[in-house]
C-alpha positions as a Markdown table, in Angstrom:
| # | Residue | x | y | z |
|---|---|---|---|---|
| 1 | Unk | -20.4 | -13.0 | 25.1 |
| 2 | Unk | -23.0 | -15.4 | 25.0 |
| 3 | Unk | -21.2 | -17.3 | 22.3 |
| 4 | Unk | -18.0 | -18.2 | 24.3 |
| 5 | Unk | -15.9 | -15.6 | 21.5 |
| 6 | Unk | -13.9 | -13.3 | 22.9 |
| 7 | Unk | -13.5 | -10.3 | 20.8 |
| 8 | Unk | -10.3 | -8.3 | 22.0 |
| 9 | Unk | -8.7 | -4.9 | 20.1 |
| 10 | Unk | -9.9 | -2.9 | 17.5 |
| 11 | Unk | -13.1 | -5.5 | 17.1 |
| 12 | Unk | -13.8 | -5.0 | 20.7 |
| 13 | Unk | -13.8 | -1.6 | 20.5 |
| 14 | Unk | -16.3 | -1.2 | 17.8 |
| 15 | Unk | -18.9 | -3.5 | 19.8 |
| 16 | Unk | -18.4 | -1.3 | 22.8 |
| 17 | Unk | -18.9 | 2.1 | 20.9 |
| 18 | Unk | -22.0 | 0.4 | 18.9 |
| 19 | Unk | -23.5 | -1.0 | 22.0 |
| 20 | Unk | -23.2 | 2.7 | 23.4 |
| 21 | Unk | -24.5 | 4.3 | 20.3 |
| 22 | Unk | -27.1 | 1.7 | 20.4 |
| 23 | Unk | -28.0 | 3.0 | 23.5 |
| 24 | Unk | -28.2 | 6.6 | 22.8 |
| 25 | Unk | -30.6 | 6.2 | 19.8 |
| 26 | Unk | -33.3 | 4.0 | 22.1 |
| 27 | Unk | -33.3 | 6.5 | 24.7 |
| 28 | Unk | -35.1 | 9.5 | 25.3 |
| 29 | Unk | -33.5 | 12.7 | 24.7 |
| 30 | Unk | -33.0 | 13.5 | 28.4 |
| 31 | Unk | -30.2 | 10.5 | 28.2 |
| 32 | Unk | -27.8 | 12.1 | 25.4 |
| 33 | Unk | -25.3 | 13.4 | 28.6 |
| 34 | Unk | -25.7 | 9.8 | 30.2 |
| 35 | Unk | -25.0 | 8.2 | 26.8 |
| 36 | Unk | -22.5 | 10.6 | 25.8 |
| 37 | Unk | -20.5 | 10.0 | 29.6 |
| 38 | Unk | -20.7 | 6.3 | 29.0 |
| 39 | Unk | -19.1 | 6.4 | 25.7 |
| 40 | Unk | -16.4 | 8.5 | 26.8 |
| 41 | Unk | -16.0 | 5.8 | 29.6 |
| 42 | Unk | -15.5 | 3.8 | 26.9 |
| 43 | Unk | -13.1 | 5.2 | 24.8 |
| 44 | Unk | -10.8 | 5.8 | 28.0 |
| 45 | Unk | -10.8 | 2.1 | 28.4 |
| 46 | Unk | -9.9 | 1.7 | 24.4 |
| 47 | Unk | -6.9 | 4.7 | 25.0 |
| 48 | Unk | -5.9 | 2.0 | 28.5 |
| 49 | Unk | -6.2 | -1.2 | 26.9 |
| 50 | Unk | -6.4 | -1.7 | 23.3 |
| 51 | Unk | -4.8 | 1.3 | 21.8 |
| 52 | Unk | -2.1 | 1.1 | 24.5 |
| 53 | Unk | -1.6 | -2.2 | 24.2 |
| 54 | Unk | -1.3 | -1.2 | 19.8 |
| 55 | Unk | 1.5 | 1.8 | 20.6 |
| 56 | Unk | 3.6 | -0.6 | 22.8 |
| 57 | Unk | 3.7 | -3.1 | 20.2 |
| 58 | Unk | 5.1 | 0.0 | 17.9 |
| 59 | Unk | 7.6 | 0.9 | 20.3 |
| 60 | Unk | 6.1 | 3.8 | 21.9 |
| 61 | Unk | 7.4 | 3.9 | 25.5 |
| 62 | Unk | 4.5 | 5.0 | 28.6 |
| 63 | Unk | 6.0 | 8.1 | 28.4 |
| 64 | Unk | 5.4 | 9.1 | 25.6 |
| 65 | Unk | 2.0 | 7.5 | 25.4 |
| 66 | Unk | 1.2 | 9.3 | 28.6 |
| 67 | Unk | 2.6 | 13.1 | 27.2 |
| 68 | Unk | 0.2 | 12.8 | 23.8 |
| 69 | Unk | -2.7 | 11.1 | 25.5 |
| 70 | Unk | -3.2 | 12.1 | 28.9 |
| 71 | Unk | -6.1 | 14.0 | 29.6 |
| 72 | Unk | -7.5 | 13.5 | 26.0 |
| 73 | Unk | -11.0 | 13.6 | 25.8 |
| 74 | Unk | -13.5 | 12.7 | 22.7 |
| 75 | Unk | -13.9 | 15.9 | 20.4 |
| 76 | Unk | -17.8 | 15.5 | 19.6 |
| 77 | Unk | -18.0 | 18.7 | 17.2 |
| 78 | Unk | -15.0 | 17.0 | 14.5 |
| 79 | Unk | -17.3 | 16.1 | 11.0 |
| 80 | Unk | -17.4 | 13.1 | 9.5 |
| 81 | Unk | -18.2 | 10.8 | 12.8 |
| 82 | Unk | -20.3 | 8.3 | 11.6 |
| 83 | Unk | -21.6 | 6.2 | 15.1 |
| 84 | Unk | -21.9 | 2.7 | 14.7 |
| 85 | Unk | -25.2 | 1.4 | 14.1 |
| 86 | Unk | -26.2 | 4.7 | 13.0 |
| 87 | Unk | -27.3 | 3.3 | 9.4 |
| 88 | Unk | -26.0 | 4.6 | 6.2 |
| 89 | Unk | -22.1 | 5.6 | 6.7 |
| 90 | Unk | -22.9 | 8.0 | 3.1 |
| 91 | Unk | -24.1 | 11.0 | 4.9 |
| 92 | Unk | -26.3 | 13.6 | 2.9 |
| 93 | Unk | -24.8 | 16.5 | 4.3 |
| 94 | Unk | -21.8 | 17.5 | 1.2 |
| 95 | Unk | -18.9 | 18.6 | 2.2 |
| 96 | Unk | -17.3 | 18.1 | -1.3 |
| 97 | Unk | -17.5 | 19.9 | -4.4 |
| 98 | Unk | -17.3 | 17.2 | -6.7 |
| 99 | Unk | -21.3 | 16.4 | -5.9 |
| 100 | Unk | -22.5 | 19.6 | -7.5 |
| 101 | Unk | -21.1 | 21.5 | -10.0 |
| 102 | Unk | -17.4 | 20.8 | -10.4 |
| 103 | Unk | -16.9 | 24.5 | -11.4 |
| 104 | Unk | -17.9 | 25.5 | -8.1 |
| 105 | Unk | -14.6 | 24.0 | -6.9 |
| 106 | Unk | -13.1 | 27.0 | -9.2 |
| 107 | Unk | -14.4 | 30.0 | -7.5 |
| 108 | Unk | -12.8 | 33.1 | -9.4 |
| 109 | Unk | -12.2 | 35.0 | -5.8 |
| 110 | Unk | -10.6 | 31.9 | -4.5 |
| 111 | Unk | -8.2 | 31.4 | -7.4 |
| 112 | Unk | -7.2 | 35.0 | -8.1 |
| 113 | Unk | -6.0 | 35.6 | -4.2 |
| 114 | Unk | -4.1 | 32.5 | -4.2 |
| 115 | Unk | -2.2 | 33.7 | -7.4 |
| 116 | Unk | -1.3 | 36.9 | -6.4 |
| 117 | Unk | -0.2 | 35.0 | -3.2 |
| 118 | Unk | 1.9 | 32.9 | -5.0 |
| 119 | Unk | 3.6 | 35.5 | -7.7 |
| 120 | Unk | 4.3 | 37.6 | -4.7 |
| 121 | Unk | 5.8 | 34.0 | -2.8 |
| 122 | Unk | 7.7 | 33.6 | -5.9 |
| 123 | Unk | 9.5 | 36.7 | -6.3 |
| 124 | Unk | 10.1 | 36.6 | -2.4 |
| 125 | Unk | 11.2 | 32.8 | -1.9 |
| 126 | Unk | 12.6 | 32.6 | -5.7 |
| 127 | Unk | 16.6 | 31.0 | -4.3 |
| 128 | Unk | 14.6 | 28.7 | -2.2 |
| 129 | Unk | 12.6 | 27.7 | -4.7 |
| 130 | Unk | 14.7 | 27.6 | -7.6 |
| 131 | Unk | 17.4 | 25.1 | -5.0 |
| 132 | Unk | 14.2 | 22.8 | -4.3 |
| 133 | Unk | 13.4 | 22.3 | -8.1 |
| 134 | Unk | 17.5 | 21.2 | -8.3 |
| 135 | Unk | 16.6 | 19.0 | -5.1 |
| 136 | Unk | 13.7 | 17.2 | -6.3 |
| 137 | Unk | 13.3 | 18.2 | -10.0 |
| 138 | Unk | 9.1 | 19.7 | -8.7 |
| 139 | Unk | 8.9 | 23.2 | -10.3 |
| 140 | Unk | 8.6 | 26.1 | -8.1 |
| 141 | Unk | 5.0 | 27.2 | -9.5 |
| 142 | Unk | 3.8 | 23.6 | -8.2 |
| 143 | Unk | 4.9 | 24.1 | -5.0 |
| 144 | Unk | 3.5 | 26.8 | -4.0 |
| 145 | Unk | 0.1 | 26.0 | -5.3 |
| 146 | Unk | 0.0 | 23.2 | -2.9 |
| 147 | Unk | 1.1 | 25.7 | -0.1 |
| 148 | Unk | -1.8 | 27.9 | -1.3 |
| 149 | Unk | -4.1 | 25.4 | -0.6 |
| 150 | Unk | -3.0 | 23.7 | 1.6 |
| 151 | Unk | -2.6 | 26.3 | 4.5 |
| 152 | Unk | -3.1 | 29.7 | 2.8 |
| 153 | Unk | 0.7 | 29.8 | 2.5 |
| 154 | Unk | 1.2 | 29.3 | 6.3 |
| 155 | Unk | -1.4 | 32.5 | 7.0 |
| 156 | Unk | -4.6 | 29.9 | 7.5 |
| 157 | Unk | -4.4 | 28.8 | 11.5 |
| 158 | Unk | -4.4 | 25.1 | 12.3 |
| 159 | Unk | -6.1 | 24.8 | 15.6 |
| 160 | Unk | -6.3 | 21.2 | 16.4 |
| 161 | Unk | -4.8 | 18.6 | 18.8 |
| 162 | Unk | -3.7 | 16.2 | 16.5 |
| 163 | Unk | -3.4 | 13.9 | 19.3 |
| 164 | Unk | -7.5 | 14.4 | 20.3 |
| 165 | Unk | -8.2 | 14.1 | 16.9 |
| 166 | Unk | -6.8 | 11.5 | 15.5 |
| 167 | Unk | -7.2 | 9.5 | 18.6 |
| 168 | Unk | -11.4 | 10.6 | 18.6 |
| 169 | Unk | -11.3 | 9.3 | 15.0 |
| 170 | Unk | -9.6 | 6.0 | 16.0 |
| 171 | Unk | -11.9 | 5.1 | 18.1 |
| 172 | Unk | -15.7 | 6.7 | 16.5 |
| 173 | Unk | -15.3 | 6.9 | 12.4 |
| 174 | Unk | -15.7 | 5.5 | 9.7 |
| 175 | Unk | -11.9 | 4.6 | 9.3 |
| 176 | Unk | -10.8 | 3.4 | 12.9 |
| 177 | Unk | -7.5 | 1.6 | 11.6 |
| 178 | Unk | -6.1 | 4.2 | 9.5 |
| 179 | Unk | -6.6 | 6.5 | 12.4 |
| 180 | Unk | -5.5 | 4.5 | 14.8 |
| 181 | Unk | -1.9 | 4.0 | 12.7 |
| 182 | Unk | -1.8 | 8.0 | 12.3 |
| 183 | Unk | -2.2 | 8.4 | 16.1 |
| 184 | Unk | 0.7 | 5.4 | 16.4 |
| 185 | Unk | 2.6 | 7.2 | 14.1 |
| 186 | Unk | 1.8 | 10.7 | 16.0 |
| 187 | Unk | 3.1 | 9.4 | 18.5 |
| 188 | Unk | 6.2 | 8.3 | 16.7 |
| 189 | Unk | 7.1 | 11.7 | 16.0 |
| 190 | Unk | 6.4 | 13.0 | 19.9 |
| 191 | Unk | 9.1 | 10.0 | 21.2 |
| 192 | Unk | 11.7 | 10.9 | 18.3 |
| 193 | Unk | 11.8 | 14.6 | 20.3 |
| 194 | Unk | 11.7 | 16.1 | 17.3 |
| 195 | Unk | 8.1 | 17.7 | 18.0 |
| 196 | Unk | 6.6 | 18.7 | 21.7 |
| 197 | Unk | 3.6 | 17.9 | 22.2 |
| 198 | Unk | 2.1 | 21.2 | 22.5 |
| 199 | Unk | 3.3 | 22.3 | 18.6 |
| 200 | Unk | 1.5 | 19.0 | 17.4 |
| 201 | Unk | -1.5 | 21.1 | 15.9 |
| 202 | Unk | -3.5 | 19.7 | 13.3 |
| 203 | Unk | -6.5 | 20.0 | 11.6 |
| 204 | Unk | -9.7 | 18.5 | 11.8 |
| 205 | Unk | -8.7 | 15.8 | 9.8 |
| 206 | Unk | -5.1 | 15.1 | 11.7 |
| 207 | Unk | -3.2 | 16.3 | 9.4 |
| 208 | Unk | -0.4 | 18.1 | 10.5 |
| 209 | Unk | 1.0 | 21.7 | 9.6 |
| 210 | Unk | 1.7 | 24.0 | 6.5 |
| 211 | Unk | 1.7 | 21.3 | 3.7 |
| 212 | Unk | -1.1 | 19.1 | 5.7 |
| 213 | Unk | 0.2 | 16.1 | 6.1 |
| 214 | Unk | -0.9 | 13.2 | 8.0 |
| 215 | Unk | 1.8 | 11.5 | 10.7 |
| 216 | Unk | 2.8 | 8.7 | 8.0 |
| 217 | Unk | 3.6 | 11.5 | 6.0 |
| 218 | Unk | 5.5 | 13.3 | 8.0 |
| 219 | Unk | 8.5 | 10.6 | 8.7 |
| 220 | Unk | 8.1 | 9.8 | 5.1 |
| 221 | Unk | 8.4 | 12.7 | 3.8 |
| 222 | Unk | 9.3 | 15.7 | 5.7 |
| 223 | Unk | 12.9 | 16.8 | 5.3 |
| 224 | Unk | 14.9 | 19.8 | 7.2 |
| 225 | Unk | 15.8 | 22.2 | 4.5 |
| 226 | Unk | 16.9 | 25.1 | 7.1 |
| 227 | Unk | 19.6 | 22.8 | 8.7 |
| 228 | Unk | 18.3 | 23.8 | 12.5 |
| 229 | Unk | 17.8 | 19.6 | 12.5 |
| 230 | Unk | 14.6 | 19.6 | 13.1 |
| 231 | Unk | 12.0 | 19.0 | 10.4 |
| 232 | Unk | 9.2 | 22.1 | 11.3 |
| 233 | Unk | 6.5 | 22.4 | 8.7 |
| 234 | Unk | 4.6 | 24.4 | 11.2 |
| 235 | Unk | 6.9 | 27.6 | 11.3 |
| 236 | Unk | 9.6 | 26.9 | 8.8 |
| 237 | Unk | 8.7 | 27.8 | 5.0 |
| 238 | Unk | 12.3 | 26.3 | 3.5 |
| 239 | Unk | 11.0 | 23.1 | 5.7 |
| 240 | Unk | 7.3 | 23.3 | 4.6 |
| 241 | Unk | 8.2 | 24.4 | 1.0 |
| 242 | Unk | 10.8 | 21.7 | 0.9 |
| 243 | Unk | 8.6 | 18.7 | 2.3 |
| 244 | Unk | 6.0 | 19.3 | -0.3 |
| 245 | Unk | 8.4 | 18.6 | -3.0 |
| 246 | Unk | 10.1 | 15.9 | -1.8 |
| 247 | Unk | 6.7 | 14.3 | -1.3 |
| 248 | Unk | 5.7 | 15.1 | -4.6 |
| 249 | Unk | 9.1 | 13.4 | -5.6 |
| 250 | Unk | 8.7 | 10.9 | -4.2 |
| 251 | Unk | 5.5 | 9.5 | -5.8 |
| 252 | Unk | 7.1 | 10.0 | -9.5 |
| 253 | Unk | 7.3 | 13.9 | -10.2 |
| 254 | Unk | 8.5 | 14.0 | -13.7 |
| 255 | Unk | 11.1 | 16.8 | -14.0 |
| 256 | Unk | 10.8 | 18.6 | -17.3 |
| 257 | Unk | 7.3 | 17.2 | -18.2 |
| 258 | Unk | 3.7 | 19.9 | -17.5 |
| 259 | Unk | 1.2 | 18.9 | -15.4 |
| 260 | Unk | -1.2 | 18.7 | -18.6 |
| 261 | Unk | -3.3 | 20.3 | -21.3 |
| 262 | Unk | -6.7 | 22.0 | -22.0 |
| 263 | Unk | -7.6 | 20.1 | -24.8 |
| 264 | Unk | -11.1 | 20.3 | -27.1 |
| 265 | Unk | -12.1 | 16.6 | -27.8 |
| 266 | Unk | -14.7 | 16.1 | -30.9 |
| 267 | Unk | -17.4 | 14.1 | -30.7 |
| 268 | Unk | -16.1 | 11.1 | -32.5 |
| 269 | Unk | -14.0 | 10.5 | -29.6 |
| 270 | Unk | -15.7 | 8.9 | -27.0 |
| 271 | Unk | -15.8 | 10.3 | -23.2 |
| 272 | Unk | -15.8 | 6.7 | -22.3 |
| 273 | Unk | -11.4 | 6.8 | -23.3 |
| 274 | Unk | -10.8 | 9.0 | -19.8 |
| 275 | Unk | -8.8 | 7.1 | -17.5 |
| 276 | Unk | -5.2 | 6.8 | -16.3 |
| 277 | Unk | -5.0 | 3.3 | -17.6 |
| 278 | Unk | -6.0 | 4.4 | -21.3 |
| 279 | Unk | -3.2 | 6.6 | -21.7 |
| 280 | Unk | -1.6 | 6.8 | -25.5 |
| 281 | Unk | 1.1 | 9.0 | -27.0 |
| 282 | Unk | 0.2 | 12.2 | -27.0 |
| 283 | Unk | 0.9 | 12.3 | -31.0 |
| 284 | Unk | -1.7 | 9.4 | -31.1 |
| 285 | Unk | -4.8 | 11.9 | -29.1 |
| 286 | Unk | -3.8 | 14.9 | -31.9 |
| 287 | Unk | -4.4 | 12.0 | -34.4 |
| 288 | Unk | -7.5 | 11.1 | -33.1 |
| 289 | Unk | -8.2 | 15.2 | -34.0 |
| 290 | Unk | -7.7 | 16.3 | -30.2 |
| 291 | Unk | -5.5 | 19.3 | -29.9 |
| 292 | Unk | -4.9 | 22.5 | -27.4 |
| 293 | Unk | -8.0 | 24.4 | -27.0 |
| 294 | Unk | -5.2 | 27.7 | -27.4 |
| 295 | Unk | -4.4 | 26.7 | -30.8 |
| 296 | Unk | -0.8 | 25.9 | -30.0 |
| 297 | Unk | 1.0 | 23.0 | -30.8 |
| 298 | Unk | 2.1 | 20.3 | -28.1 |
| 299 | Unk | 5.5 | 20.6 | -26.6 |
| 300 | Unk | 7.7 | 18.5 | -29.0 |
| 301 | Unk | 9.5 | 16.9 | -26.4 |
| 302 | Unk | 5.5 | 15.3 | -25.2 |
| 303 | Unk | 4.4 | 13.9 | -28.2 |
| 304 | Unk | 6.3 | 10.7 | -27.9 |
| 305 | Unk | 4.9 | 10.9 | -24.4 |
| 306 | Unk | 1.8 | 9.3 | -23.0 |
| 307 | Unk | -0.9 | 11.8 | -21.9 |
| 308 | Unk | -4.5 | 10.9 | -20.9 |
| 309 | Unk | -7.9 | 11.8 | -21.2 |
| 310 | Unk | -9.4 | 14.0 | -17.9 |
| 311 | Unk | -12.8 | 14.9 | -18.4 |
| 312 | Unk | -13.9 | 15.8 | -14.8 |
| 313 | Unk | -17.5 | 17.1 | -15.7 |
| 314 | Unk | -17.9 | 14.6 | -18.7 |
| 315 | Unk | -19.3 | 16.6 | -21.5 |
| 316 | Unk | -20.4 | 19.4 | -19.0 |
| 317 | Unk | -16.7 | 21.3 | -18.9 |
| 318 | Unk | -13.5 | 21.4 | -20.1 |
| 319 | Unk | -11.6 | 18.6 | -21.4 |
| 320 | Unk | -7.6 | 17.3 | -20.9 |
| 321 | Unk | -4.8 | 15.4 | -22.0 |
| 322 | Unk | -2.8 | 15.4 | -19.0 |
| 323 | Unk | 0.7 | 13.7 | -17.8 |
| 324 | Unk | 1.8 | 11.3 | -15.2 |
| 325 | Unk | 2.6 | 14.1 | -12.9 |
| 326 | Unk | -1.3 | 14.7 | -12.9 |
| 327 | Unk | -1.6 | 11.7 | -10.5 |
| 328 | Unk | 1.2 | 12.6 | -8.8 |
| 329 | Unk | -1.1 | 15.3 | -7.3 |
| 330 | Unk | -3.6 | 13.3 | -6.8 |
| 331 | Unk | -1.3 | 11.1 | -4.7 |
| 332 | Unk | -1.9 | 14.6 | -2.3 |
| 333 | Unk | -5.6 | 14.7 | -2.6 |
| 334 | Unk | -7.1 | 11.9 | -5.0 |
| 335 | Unk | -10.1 | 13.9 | -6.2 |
| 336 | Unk | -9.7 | 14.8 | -9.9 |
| 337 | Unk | -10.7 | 18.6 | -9.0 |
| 338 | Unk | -8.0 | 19.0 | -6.3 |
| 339 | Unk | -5.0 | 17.5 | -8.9 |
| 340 | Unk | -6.6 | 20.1 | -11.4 |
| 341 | Unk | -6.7 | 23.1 | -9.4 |
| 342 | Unk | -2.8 | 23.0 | -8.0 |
| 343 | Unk | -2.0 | 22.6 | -11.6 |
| 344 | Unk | -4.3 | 25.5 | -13.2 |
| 345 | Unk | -3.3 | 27.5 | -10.6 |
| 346 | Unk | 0.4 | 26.8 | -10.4 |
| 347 | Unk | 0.2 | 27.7 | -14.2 |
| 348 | Unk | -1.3 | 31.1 | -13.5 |
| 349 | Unk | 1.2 | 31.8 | -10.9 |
| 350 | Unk | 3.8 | 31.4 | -13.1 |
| 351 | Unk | 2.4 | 32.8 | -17.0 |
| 352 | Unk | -0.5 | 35.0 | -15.4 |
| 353 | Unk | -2.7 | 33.1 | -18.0 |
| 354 | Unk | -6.2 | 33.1 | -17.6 |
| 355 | Unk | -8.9 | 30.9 | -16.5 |
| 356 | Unk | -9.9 | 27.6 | -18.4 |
| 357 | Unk | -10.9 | 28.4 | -22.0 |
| 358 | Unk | -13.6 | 25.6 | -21.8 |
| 359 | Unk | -17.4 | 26.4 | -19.8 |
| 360 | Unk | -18.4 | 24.6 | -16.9 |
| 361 | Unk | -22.2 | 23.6 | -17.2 |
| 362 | Unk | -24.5 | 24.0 | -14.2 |
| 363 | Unk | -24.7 | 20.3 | -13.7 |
| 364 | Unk | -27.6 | 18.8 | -11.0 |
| 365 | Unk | -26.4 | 18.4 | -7.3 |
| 366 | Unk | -26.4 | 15.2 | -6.2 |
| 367 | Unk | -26.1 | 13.4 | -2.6 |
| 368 | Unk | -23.5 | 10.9 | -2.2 |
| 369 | Unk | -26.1 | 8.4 | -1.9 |
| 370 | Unk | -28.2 | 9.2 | -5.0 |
| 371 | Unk | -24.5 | 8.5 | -6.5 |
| 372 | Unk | -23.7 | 5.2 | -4.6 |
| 373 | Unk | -27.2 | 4.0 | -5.4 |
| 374 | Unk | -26.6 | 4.6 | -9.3 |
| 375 | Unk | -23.1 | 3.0 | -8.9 |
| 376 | Unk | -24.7 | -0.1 | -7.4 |
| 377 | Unk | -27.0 | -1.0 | -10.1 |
| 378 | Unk | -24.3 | -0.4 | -12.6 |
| 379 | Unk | -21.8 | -2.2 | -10.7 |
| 380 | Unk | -24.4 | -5.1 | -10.7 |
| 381 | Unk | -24.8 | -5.1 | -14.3 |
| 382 | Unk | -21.3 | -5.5 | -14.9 |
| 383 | Unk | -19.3 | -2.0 | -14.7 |
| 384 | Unk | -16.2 | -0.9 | -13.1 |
| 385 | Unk | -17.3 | 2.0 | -10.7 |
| 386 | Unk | -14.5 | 1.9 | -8.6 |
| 387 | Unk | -16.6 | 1.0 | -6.3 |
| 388 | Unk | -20.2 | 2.3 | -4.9 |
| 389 | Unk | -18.8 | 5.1 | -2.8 |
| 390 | Unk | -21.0 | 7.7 | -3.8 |
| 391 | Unk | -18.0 | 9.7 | -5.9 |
| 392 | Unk | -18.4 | 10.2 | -9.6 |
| 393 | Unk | -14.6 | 9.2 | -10.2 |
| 394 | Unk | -13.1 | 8.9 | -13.8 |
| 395 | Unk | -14.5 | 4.6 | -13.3 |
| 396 | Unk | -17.9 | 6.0 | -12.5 |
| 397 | Unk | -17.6 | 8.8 | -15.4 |
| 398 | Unk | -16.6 | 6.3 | -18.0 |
| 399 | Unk | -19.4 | 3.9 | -17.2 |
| 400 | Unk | -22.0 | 6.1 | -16.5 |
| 401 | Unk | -21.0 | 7.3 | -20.2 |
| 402 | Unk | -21.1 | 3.1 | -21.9 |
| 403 | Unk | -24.5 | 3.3 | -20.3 |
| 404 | Unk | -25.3 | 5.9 | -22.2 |
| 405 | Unk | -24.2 | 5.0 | -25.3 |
| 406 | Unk | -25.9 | 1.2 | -24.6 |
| 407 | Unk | -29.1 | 2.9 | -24.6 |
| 408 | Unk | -29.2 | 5.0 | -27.1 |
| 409 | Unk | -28.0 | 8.3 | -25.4 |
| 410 | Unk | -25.7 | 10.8 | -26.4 |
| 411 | Unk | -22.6 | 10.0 | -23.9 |
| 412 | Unk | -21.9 | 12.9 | -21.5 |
| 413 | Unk | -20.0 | 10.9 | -18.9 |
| 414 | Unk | -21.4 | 12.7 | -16.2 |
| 415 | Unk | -24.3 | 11.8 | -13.5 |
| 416 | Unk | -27.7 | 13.7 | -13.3 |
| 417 | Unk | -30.7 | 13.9 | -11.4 |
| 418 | Unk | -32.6 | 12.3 | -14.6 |
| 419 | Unk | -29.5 | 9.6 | -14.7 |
| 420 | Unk | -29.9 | 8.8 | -11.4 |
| 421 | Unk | -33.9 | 7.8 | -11.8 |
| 422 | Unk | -33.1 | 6.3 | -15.2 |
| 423 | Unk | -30.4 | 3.5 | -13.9 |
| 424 | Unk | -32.7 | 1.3 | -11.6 |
């Protein structure tokens, strides 16, 4: 370097892989194998040098390093590779629900198979279950929603190298360091013997088995409940069933206490109160004049308790008062939809209710970076956001809703097309 700097690990490998990427968008289109050879020469250097030199410092013998890594070559077809120097890392392509309409994420075909799947889990697996709940206090209903959707209750096949992936995503994504602490971590698990190689399969994200979890995860969380000693959330459903709850657990599962409530909220009380850090007693929202959208009462035993306001679509759906356990599922997945999903349909495994009473409105589908751009300008006038990353989150939500209400709009908490030209 012309500076006299030198840049050494995971620095030095993102000025390599831009320099290369730099290289492939100047050239002509009869260089892409060239440019796609040198990179790879590249990111055999980084598995050499820099995230060799990051494993040994972790305790991973040569060995090891040499049975997860050898041979492992860049897997180009993974999504969400963002090349550096490639411009903006919010791509347009949506792979997410939650930038459309957040009722698509409840398709009724999708729901109703995992429920039968689940009532038919439950009658089979109901000792299992019922000794997990004891365990870790996480009902069985819960559980098995997860497994669901997680892995199609262990039918859905995970095809994946985890050690290709997670070491192709260390080295060309958006998030190098997290990646490159799962691959440490993967690697972990290869030297502990507990896992060959060869059953390390993953999916395109890295994460690992039945319940989908990443390495961290896995020697966090994963427990042997079969007693073989060996902790196998890819074939063992007491294992994978098991794991799930203690993970759960372990992030503050309330035993005893729901997931949460469909509520109707009037229009004296403001979208803008959503939020896990506006919760209130539960007594204090049916005050207020919120209350079960069945008519029921609340649970005695939760109106001393605090609940919160969840409004994923704003005013465009249904509306809920919902428990600390609600963000315990988000500790799984943190979008609001996913949290709300295991919990609607760990409900229906369990009562055979039926779908949310509430409607979800077709609301306008957005890119993320029609979202970031909004969340920019509110950001700059002063709001919360949660930052500009292109997801309407409960910050964005409430915001988007004071914004409203600053200029003389009716508050729907909730971005649109005519929102989105409106805040500039």
């Amino acid at each position: 370097m012309p500076t006299g700097v030198a840049f050494t690990g995971k620095t030095a490998v993102w000025i390599r892989a831009t320099c290369a990427f730099l290289f492939l968008a100047l050239s002509p289109a009869g260089a892409l194998a060239a440019s796609r050879a040198q990179v790879e020469a590249q990111f055999q250097n980084w598995l050499a040098t820099d995230m060799w030199t990051a494993a040994q410092s972790a305790g991973i013998t040569r060995d090891t390093y040499s049975k997860g890594l050898s041979g492992v070559t860049l897997n180009w077809k993974l999504p969400g590779l963002v090349p550096p120097g490639s411009g903006d890392s919010t791509p347009k392509q949506q792979r997410q629900a939650e930038f459309g309409s957040p009722g698509n994420y409840f398709a009724k075909n999708t729901i109703a198979n995992l429920v039968a799947g689940g009532r038919s889990r439950m009658k089979t697996h109901d000792r299992l279950l019922a000794e997990i709940e004891r365990r870790y206090g996480v009902p069985g209903r819960i559980v098995l929603a997860v497994w669901g959707r997680e892995s199609g209750f262990g039918r859905v096949k995970i095809p994946h190298d985890a050690f290709r992936v997670l070491a192709t995503k260390a080295f060309m994504s958006t998030r190098p360091d997290l990646f490159a602490d799962e691959l440490v971590a993967a690697l972990r698990i290869l030297q502990s013997r507990e896992v060959p190689a060869v059953a390390m399969k993953s999916s395109w994200a890295g994460a690992l088995g039945q319940p989908q979890f990443l390495p961290t995860s896995f020697i966090k969380h994963a427990v042997d409940f079969d007693g073989d000693g060996k902790r196998d959330i890819w074939n063992s459903t007491p294992d994978t069933l098991a794991s799930i709850a203690s993970y759960l657990a372990h992030f503050g599962w309330q035993a005893g206490r729901d997931w949460g409530f469909e509520v109707s909220v009037p229009r004296n009380v403001s979208c803008t109160l959503e939020g896990p850090d506006q919760g209130r007693p539960i007594s204090q929202w049916v005050a207020m004049g919120v209350g079960r959208i069945s008519g029921k009462p609340f649970p005695a035993h939760e109106l001393n308790a605090t609940g919160f306001l969840m409004m994923p679509a704003g005013r465009h759906g249904p509306a809920f008062i919902v428990t600390p356990n609600f963000y315990v599922l988000k500790e799984y997945n943190e979008s609001d939809l996913y949290a709300l999903f295991i919990g609607h349909v760990g409900d229906r495994i369990q009562w055979a209710n039926r779908g949310f009473h509430g409607q979800w409105d077709r609301v306008d589908g957005l890119y993320r970076s029609d979202i970031a751009k909004m969340q920019r300008v509110l950001e700059a006038g002063g709001a919360d956001v949660g930052g500009a990353d292109g997801l309407p989150g409960y910050k964005t939500r409430r915001s988007i809703g004071k914004w409203q209400a600053t200029n003389g709009r009716d508050s729907t908490c909730f971005p649109s097309s005519e929102l989105v030209r409106a805040i500039r």
